[in-house]
C-alpha positions as CSV (number, residue, x, y, z in Angstrom):
1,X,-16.2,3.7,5.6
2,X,-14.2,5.4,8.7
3,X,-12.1,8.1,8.2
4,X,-10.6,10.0,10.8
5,X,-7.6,11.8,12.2
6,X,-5.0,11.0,15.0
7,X,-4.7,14.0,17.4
8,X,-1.1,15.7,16.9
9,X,-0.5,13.6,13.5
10,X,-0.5,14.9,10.0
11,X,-1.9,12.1,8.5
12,X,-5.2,11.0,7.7
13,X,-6.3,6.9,8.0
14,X,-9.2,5.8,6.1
15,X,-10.5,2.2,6.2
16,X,-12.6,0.1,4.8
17,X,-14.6,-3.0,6.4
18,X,-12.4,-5.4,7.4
19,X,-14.8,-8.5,8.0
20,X,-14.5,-10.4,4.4
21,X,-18.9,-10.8,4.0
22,X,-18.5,-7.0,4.5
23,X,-15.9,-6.3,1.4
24,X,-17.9,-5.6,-2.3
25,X,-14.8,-6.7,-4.2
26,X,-14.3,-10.3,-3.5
27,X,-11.1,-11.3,-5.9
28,X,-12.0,-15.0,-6.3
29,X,-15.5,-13.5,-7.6
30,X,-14.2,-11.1,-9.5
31,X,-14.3,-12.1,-13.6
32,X,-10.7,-13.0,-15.0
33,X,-8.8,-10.4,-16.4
34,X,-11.1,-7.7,-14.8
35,X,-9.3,-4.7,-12.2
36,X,-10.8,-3.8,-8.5
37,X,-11.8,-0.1,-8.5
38,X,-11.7,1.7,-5.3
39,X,-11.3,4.5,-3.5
40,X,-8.7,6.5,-6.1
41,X,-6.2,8.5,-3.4
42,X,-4.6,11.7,-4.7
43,X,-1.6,11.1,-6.1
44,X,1.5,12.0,-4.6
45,X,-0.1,9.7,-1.8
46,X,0.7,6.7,0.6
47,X,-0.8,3.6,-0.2
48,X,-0.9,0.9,2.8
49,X,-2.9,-2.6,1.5
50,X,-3.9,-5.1,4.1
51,X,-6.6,-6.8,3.9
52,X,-8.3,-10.2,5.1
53,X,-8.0,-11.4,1.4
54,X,-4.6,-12.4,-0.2
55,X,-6.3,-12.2,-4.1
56,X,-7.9,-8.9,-2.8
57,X,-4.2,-7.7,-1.6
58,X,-2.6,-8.6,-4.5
59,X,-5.0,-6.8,-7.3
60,X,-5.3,-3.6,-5.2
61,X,-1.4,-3.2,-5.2
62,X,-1.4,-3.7,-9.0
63,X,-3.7,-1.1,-9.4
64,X,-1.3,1.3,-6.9
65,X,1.9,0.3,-8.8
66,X,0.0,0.6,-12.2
67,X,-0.8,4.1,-11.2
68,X,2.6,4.8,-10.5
69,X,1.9,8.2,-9.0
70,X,1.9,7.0,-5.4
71,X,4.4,8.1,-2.7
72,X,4.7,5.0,-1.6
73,X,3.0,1.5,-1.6
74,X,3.1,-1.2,0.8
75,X,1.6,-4.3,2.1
76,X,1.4,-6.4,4.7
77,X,3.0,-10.0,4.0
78,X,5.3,-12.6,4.8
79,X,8.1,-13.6,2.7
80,X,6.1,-16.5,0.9
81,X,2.9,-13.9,0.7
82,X,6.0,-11.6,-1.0
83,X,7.0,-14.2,-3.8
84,X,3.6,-15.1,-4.9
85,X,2.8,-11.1,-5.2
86,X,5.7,-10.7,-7.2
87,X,4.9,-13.9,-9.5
88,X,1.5,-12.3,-10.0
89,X,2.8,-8.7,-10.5
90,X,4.9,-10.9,-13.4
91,X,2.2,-11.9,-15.1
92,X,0.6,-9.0,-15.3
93,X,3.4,-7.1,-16.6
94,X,3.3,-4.9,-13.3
95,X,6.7,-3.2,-12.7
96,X,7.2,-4.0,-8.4
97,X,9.8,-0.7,-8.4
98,X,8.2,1.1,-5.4
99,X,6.6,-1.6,-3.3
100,X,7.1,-2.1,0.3
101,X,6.5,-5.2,1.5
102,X,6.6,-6.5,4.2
103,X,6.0,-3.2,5.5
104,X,7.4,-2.5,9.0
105,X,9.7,-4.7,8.5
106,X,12.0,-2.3,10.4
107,X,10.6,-4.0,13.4
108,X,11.3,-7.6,12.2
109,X,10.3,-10.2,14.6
110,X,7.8,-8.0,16.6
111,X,4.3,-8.4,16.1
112,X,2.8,-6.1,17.9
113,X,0.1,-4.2,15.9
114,X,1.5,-0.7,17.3
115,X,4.9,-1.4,16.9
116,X,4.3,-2.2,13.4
117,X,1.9,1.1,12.7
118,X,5.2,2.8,13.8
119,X,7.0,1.2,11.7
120,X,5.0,1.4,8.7
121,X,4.6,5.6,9.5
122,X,8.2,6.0,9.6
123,X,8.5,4.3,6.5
124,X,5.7,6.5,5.1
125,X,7.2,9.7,6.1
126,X,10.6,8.7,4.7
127,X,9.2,8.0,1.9
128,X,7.3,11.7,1.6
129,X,10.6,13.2,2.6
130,X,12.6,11.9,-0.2
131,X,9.4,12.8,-2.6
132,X,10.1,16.3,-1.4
133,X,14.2,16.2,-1.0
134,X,13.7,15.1,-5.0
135,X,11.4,18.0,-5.9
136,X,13.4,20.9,-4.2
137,X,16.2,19.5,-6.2
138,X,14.3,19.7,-9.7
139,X,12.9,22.8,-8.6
140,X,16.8,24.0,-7.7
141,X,18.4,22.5,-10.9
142,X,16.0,24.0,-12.8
């Protein structure tokens, strides 16, 4: 596991292995009906899932949208990859309210791994700054 932080940048990125002989949870191997545990992030969080594994994509971001304390969850995906994570959120009885996906799609059309990071950071932060824009109105009204 590499975690680490960007000089100058608030946030903090931590990654798993990204070769698929290297990842424990394997979702075709997984029994049915059974739910990936990982890494549980604070909540109040960003959740970003992309992974080499489409089964392993979609049952890590209906355990983030389960949680339903995350600041924002998102995925990488085409719009075909979209529709079959919604059809399997269905199924489950998963509510999709929150989800991102594609994410950085700000920058449709541009595939450029570091135009997309941008992306997917500005989507992040504007997600944390409504988070807080809603809080400091609770805390206002009340």
């Amino acid at each position: 596991m590499w975690a680490g932080r960007w000089p100058g940048c608030w946030c903090r990125c931590r990654c798993g292995p990204c070769r698929s002989t290297a990842v424990p949870i394997r979702s075709r191997r997984r029994p049915r009906g059974s739910r990936p545990r990982f890494a549980r992030p604070r909540p109040a969080r960003p959740i970003v899932v992309l992974t080499h594994d489409h089964g392993l994509d979609f049952l890590l971001v209906a355990e983030a949208l389960a949680r339903g304390d995350a600041a924002y969850v998102g995925m990488i995906g085409s719009a075909s990859k979209r529709a079959r994570l919604l059809r399997f959120l269905a199924e489950r009885g998963v509510a999709h309210r929150g989800l991102t996906c594609p994410i950085g799609a700000a920058g449709a059309g541009d595939k450029r791994p570091a135009v997309i990071a941008a992306f997917v950071l500005a989507e992040i932060m504007a997600a944390l700054g409504a988070r807080a824009a809603e809080a400091a109105c609770i805390a206002a009204d009340g």
